[in-house]
N, C-alpha and C positions, 0 to 999 in steps of 0.2 A: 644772226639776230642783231649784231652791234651795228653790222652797216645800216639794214632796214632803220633802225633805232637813229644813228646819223643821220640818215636822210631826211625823214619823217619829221621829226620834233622839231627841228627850225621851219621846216613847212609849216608846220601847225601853229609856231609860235611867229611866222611872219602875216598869218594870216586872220589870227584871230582880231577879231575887234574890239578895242577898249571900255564899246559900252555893255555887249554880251559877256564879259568879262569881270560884274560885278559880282564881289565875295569867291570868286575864284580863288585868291590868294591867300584868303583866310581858309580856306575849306582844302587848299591843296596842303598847308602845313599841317594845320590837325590831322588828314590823311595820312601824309606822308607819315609822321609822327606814330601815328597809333600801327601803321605797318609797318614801320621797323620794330615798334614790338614784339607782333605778331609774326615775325620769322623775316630771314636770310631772304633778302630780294622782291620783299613785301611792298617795301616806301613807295616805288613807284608808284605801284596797283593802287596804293592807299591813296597816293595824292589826286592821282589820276580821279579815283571814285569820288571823293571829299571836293574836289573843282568840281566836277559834277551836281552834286547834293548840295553842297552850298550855292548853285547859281540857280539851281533849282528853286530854292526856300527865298533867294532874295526876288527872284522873276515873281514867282509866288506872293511876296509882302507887298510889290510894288503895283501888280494886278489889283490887288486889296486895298491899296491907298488910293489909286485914282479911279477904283469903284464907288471911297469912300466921297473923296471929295466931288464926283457927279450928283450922287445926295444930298452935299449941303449946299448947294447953290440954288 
């Protein structure tokens, strides 16, 4: 599991791109955070999800701003 775990995550992280990547870091610490609470080997899961759901909610607000602003022109 630790090799898989080496290999993977700098792939992931040399590939991700900076603007898919908005609220990611705010959503991967509250994650991370609230899964080490919640048990022994959690944080990861937690950040992992929290990057998730926070890029989610921003894609989401951003969809909604330039739905907004096609209206007021």
């Amino acid at each position: 599991m630790r090799l898989v775990q080496l290999l993977v995550f700098p792939l992931l992280i040399a590939t991700t791109s900076p603007v898919l990547a908005k609220g990611c870091i705010r959503g991967a610490a509250a994650g991370g955070v609230g899964g080490h609470f919640v048990g022994k080997g959690h944080a990861v899961l937690g950040a992992a999800a929290g990057c998730v759901v926070a890029h989610h909610h921003y894609a989401k607000q951003a969809r909604a701003q330039k739905a907004a602003a096609r209206t007021h022109r």
